[in-house]
C-alpha positions in Angstrom: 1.8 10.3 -26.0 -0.2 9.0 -23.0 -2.4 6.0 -23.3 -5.9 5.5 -21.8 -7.7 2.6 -21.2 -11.7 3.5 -21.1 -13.9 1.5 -19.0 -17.9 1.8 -20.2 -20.4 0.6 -17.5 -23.4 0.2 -20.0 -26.1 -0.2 -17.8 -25.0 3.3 -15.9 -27.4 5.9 -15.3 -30.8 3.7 -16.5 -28.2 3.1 -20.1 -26.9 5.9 -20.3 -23.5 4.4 -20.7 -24.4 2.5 -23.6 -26.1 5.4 -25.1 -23.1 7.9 -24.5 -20.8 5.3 -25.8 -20.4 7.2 -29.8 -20.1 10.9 -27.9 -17.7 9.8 -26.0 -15.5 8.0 -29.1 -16.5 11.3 -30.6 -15.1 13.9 -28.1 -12.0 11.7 -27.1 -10.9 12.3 -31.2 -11.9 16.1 -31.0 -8.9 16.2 -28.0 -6.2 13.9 -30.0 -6.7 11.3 -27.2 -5.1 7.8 -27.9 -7.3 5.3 -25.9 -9.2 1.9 -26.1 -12.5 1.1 -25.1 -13.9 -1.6 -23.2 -17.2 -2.3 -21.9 -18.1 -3.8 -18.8 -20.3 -6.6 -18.5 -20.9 -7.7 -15.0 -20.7 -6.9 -11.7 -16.6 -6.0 -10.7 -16.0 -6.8 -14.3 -14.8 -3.0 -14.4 -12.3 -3.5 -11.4 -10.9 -6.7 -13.1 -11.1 -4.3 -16.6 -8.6 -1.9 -14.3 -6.5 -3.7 -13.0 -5.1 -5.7 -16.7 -4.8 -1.8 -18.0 -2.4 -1.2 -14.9 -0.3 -4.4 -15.0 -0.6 -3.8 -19.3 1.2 -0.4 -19.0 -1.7 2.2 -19.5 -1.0 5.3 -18.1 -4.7 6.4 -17.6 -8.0 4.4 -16.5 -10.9 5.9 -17.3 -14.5 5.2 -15.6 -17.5 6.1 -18.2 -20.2 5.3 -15.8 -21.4 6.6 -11.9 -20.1 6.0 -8.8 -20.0 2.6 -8.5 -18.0 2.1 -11.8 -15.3 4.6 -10.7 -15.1 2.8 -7.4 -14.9 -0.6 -9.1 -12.1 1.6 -11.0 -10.2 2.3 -7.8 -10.3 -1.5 -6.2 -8.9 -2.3 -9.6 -5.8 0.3 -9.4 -5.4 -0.5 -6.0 -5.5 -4.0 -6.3 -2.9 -3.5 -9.2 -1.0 -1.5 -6.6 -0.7 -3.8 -4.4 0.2 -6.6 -6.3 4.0 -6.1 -6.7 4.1 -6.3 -10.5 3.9 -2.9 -11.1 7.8 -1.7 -11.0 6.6 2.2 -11.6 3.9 4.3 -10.3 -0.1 2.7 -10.9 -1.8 4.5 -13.8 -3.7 8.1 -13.1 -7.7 7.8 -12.6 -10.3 9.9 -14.9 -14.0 9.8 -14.8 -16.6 10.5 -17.6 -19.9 11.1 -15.7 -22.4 9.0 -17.2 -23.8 7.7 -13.8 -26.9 8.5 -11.7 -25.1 10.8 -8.7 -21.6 11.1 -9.7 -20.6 12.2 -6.4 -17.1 10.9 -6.3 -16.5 13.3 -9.4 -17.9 15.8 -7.7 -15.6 15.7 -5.0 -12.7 15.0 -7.4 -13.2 18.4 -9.2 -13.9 16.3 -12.4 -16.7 18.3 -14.4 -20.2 17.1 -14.9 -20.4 17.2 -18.6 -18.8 14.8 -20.8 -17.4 17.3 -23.4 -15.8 19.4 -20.2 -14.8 16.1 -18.5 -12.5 14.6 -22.0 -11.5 17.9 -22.1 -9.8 17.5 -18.5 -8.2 13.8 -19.5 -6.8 15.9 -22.2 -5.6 18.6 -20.1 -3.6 15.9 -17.8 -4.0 18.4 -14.4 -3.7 15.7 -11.5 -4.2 16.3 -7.9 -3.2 13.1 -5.5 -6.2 12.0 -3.9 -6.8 10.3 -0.5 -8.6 6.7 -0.8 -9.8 5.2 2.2 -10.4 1.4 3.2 -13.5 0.0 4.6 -13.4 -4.0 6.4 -16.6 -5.4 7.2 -20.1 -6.5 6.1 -19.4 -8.6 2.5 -15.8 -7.6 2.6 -14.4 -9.1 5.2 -11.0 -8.5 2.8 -11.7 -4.9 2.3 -12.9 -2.8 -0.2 -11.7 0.7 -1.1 -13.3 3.8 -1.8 -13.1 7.5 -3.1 -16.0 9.5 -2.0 -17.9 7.9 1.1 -19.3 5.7 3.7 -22.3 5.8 5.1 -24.3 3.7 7.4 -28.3 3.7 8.5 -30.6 6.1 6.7 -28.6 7.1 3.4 -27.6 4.1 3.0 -31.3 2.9 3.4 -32.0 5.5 0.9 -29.1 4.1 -1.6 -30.4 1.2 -1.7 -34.5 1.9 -2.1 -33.0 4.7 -4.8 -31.3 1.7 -6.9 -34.6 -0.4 -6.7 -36.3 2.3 -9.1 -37.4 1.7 -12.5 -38.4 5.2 -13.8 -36.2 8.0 -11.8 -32.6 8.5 -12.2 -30.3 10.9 -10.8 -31.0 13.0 -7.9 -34.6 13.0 -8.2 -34.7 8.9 -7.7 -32.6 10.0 -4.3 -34.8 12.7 -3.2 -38.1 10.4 -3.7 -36.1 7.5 -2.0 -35.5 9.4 0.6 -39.1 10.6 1.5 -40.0 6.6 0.8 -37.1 5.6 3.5 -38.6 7.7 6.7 -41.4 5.5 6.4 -38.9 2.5 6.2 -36.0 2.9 8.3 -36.1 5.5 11.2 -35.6 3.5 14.2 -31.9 3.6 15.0 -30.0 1.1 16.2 -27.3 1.9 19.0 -23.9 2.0 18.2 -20.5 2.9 19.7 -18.6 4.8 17.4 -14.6 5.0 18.1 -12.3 7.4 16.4 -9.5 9.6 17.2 -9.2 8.5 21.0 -13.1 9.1 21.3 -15.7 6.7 22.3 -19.9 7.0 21.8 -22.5 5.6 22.7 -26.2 6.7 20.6 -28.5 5.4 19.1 -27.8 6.9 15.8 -30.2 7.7 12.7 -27.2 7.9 10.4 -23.1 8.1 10.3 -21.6 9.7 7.4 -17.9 9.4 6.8 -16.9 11.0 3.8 -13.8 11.6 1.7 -15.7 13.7 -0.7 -18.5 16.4 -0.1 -21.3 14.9 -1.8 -23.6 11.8 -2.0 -27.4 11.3 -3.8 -26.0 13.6 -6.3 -27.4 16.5 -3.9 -26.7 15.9 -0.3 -23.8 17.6 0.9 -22.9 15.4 3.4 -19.4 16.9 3.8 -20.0 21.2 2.9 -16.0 21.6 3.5 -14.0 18.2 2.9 -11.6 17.8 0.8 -10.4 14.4 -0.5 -6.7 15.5 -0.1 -6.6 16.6 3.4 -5.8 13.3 5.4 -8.8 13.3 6.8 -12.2 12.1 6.8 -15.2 14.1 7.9 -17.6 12.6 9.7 -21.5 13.4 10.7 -23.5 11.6 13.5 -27.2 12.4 13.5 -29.2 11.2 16.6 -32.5 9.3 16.6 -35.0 11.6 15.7 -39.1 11.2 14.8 -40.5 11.1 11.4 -41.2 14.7 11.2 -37.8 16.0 12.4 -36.3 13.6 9.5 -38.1 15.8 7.0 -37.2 19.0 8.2 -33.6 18.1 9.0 -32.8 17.0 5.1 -33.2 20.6 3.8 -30.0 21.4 6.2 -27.8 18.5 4.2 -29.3 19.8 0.7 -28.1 23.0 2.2 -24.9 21.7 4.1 -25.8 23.6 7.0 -26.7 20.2 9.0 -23.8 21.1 11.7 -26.1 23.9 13.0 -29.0 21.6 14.3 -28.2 20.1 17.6 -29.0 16.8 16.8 -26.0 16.7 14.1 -22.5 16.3 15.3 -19.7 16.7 13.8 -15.9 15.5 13.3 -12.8 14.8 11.6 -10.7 11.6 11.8 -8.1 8.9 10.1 -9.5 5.9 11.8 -13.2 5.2 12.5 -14.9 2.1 14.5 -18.5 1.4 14.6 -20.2 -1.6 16.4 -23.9 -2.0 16.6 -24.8 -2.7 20.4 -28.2 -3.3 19.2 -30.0 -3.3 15.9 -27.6 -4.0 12.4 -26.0 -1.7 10.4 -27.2 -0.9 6.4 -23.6 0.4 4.8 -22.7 1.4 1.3 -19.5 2.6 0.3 -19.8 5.1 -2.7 -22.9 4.0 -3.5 -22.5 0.6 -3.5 -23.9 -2.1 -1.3 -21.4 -2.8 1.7 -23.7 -5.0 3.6 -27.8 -4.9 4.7 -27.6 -5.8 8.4 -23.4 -6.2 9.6 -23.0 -5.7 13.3 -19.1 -3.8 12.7 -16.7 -2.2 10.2 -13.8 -0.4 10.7 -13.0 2.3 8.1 -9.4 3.8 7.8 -8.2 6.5 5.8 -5.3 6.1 2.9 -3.3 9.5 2.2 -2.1 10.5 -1.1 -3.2 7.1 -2.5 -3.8 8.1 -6.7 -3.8 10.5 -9.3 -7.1 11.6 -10.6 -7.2 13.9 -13.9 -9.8 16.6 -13.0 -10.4 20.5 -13.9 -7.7 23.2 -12.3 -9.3 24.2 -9.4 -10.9 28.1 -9.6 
């Protein structure tokens, strides 16, 4: 019988963590699932919560939280990884989405609803998901990820979305995003290095996603796939105010590689220097750094198992 650690983020989703705490004890029994339960109580708390259900022979880690629990999840498996002490493979990833965007989900094919989501842990269908592996800003070490990177304007928007007391989920995103045009829309210029290419812009926004989706809405990536080898990447040009608002009904829509001021690529490896201005970055979610001047991102293949729905 597998064993599965769970890891509660409390504080998730405005408390909805805390709150979903008895469903979820409730739904894990309805499947015959043998687990503990732990909640997080501080910041990377979760990713130190990980990696002891590695090393302690746990053969699934579970996030209960949002996006920045499950990637506090992954640093703790890789970390675990990476320490030589593990003599067999790390422990499969699942995610209960009791978060704000749950974006990494998303992309990971793990359902939205908790009933549907214990219902895939039971189920045990794995796919082998890429990871990628961002240095720069705060983490001059490096810090994993799952779903994303972005730098300039949604990362802007992350972090004005996070300051909000009242809205959760993607309407704290969509009003964080009309708030941001007004507070970030001069971009700075960067040269951006990947796959033997080199720009120069002055860019409003660079998205490089392992996933499809970030803000719980914005589908920054309409075709990726996390298990391709590749990231997808979006480059949007300095545009005005009023372009701004009429371009993000194209990345509700995904159809943002139609405008001309959108361009568009994949790639394993991706460089980004700020020849003037800083850089705003979050990695799923999570604050990378509020004014860097360089990170380099690289891409991980086949890096963990993640328990999710069979695909359609």
């Amino acid at each position: 019988m597998l064993s599965y650690k769970i890891i509660v983020n409390p504080v998730s989703g405005r408390g909805k963590g805390l709150a979903s705490v008895p469903v979820i004890k409730h739904l894990l029994s309805e499947q015959a699932i043998h687990y503990d339960l732990v909640q997080s109580e501080r910041p990377w708390h979760a990713a130190h919560l990980a990696e002891e259900a590695a090393l302690g022979g746990y053969d699934v880690v579970v996030a209960a939280g949002g996006d920045g629990t499950a990637n506090e999840v992954l640093n703790g498996l890789m970390a675990a990884k990476l320490s030589g002490r593990i003599s067999s493979q790390i422990p499969a990833m699942g995610i209960l989405c009791v978060g704000r965007g749950n974006d990494f989900a998303y992309g990971a094919h793990i359902p939205a609803e908790l009933q549907a989501g214990c219902q895939a842990l039971a189920g045990n269908y794995r796919l082998k998901l890429d990871g990628g592996l961002l240095i720069g800003g705060d983490f001059p070490q490096g810090r994993y990820f799952g779903n994303g990177v972005g730098i300039g304007f949604d990362a802007v928007v992350g972090f004005v979305a996070q300051k909000m007391k009242r809205l959760s989920g993607f309407p704290s995103y969509i009003v964080a995003a009309l708030k941001t045009i007004f507070l970030y829309y001069q971009a700075p210029r960067v040269r951006i290095e990947f796959e033997g290419q080199s720009i120069e812009t002055s860019a409003l926004m660079i998205s490089i996603m392992n996933g499809r989706r970030l803000g719980g809405g914005f589908m920054m990536a309409p075709q990726g796939q996390s298990d391709d080898g590749l990231f997808d990447l979006t480059i949007a040009a300095e545009v005005s105010r009023l372009r701004i608002l009429t371009l993000i009904p194209h990345f509700l829509r995904g159809t943002q590689s139609t405008q001309r001021e959108i361009r568009t690529a994949q790639a394993c490896h991706v460089t980004v220097r700020a020849l003037q201005g800083s850089l705003p970055i979050h990695a799923d979610g999570e604050t990378i750094s509020t004014d860097t001047d360089q990170l380099s991102v690289e891409l991980l293949p086949a890096q963990i198992d993640v328990l999710c729905s069979p695909e359609p």
